[in-house]
C-alpha positions as CSV (number, residue, x, y, z in Angstrom):
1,X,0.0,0.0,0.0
2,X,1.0,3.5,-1.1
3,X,0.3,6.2,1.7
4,X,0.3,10.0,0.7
5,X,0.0,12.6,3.5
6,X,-1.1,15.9,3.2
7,X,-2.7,19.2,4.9
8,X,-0.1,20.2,6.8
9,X,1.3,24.2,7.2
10,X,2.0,27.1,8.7
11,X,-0.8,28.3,11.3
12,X,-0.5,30.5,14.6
13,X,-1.3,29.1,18.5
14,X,-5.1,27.9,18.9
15,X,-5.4,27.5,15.0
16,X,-6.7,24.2,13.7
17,X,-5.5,21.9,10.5
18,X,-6.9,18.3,9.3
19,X,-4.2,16.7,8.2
20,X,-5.1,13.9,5.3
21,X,-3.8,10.3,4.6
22,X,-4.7,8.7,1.2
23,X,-3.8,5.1,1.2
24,X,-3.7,3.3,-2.8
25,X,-5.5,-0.6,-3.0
26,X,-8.2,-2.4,-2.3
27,X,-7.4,-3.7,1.3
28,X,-7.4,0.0,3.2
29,X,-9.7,-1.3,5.5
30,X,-7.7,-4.3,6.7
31,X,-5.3,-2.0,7.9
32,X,-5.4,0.2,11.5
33,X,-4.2,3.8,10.9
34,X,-1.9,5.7,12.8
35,X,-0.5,9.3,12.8
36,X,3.8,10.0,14.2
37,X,5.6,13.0,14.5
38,X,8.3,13.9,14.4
39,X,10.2,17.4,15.7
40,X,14.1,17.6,14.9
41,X,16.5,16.8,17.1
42,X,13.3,14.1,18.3
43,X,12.7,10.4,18.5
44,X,9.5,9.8,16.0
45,X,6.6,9.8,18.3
46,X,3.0,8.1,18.6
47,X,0.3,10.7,17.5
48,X,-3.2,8.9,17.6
49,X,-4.3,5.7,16.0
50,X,-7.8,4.0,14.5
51,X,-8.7,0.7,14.3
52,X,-9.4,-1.0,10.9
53,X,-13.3,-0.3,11.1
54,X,-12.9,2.7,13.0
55,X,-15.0,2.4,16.2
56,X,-11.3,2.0,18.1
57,X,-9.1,4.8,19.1
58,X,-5.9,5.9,20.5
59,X,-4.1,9.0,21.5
60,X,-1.2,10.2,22.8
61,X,-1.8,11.8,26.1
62,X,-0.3,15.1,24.8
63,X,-2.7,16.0,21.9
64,X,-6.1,14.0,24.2
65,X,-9.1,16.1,24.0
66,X,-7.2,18.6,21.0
67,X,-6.6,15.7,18.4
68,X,-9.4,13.3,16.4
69,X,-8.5,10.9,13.9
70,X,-11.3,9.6,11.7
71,X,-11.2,7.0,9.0
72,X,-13.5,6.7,5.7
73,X,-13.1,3.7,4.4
74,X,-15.3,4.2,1.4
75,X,-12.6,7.1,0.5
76,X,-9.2,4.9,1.4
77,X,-8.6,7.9,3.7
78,X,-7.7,8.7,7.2
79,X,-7.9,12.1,8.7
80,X,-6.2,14.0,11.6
81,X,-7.9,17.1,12.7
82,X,-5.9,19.1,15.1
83,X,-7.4,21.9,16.9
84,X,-5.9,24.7,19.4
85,X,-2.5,23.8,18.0
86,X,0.6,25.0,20.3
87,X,4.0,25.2,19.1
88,X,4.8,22.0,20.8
89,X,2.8,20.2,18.1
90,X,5.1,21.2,15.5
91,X,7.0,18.5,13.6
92,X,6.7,16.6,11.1
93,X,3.4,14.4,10.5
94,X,3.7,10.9,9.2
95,X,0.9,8.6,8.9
96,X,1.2,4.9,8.5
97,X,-0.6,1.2,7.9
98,X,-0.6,-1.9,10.4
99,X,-1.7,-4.7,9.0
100,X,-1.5,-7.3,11.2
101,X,-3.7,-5.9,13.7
102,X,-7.4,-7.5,14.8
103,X,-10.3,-5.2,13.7
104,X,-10.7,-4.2,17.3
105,X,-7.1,-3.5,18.3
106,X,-4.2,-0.7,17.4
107,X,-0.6,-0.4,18.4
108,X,1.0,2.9,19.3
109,X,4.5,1.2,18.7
110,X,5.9,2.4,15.1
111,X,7.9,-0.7,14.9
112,X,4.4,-2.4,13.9
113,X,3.4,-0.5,11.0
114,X,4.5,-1.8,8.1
115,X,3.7,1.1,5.4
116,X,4.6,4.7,5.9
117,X,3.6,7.9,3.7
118,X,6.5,10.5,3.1
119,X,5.2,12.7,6.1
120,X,3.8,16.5,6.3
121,X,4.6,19.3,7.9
122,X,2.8,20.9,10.4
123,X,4.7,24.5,12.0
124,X,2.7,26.5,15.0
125,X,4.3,30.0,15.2
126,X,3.6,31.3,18.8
């Protein structure tokens, strides 16, 4: 599976982006969804995660209650929408494809995702 990120940009403190993940192939809903990032200088980091069928989620406890990721299925697409963005949040967004994961399950380890889109960036000027 092919994996193409996009959305990201330059926005100010308390500004809001969704951030988009088109996956290529037949089998995107076999496949749980997760978002990294990664800031330089920065290990790549867990961002927020959706289960193949999307009733399951998972965030990191830094972007809970300011983060949602959705999933349509129909479109082969996963979203990120990010709102009241702080500078902390900037990095670069990757999203990625698990497939060996139950319908009801994600990982938050990015050693378990197979597939990875070339990333996005996302910059929050204070």
């Amino acid at each position: 599976v092919q994996l193409q990120a996009s959305g990201g940009g330059l926005v100010q403190t308390g500004d809001s982006l969704r951030l988009s993940c088109a996956a290529s192939g037949p089998t995107f809903s076999s496949y749980a969804m997760g978002w990294f990032r990664q800031a330089p200088g920065k290990e790549r980091e867990f961002v927020a995660a959706v289960s193949r069928g999307g009733g399951i989620t998972g965030y990191a406890d830094s972007v809970k209650g300011r983060f949602t990721v959705t999933r349509d299925n129909d479109k082969n697409t996963v979203y990120l929408q990010m709102d009241n963005l702080k500078p902390e949040d900037a990095a670069v967004y990757y999203c990625a494809a698990d497939p060996g994961r139950s319908r009801w399950d994600i990982s938050r380890i990015a050693a378990e995702y197979a597939y990875w889109g070339q990333g996005t960036q996302v910059t929050v000027s204070s």
